[in-house]
C-alpha positions as CSV (number, residue, x, y, z in Angstrom):
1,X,20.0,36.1,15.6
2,X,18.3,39.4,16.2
3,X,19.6,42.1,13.0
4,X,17.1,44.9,13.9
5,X,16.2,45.5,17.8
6,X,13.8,48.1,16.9
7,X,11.6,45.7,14.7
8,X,12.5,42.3,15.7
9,X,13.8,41.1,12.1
10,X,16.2,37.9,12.6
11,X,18.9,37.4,10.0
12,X,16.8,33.9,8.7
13,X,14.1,36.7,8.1
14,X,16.7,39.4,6.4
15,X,18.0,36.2,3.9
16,X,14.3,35.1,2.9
17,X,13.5,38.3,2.1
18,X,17.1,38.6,-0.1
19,X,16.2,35.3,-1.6
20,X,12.8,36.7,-3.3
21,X,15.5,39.4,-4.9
22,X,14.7,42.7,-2.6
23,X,18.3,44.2,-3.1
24,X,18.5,46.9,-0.5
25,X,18.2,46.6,3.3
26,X,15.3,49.4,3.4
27,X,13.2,47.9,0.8
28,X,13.8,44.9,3.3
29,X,12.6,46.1,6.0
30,X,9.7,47.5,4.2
31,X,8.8,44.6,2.6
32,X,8.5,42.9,6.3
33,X,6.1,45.3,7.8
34,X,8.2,48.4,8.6
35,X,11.2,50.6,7.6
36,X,13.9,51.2,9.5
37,X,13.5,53.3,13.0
38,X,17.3,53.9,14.2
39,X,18.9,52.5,11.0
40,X,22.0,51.4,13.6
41,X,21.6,47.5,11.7
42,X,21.1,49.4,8.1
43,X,25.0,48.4,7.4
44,X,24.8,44.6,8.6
45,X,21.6,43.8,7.2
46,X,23.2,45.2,3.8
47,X,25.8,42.9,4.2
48,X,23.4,40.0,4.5
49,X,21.5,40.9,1.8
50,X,24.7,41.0,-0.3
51,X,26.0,37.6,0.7
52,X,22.4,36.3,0.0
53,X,22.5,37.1,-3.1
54,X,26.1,36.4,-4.2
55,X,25.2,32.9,-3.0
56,X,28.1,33.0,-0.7
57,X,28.9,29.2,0.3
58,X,30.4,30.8,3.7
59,X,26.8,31.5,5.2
60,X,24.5,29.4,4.6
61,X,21.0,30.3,4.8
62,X,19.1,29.3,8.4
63,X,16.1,28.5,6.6
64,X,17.3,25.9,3.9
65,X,18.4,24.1,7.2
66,X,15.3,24.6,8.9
67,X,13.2,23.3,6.2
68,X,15.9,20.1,5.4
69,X,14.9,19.5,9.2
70,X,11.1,19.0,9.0
């Protein structure tokens, strides 16, 4: 699922990103190219940062299932 419009970051994309222990959404979306524009998503990309990193059992991460696929 889309987070950010204005960039094109996907949740899966948000989480990986969580995983590698980047702790705030705008060091995020720095990290993946470029900063926030509107900053509209700012809140729930936060929120999946935070549940990435509390290892939260309700939300698994896309990719894990992605790569359990291949």
């Amino acid at each position: 699922m889309y987070v950010c419009i204005c960039n094109g970051y996907r949740d899966a994309e948000i989480r990986e990103v969580a995983r590698s222990g980047v702790q705030c959404a705008r060091d995020a979306y720095c990290s993946l190219g470029s900063g926030p524009i509107c900053g509209k998503c700012l809140d729930f990309a936060q929120a999946l940062i935070d549940e990435q990193r509390a290892g939260c059992a309700n939300t698994p991460a896309p990719t894990r299932e992605l790569l359990a696929a291949e």
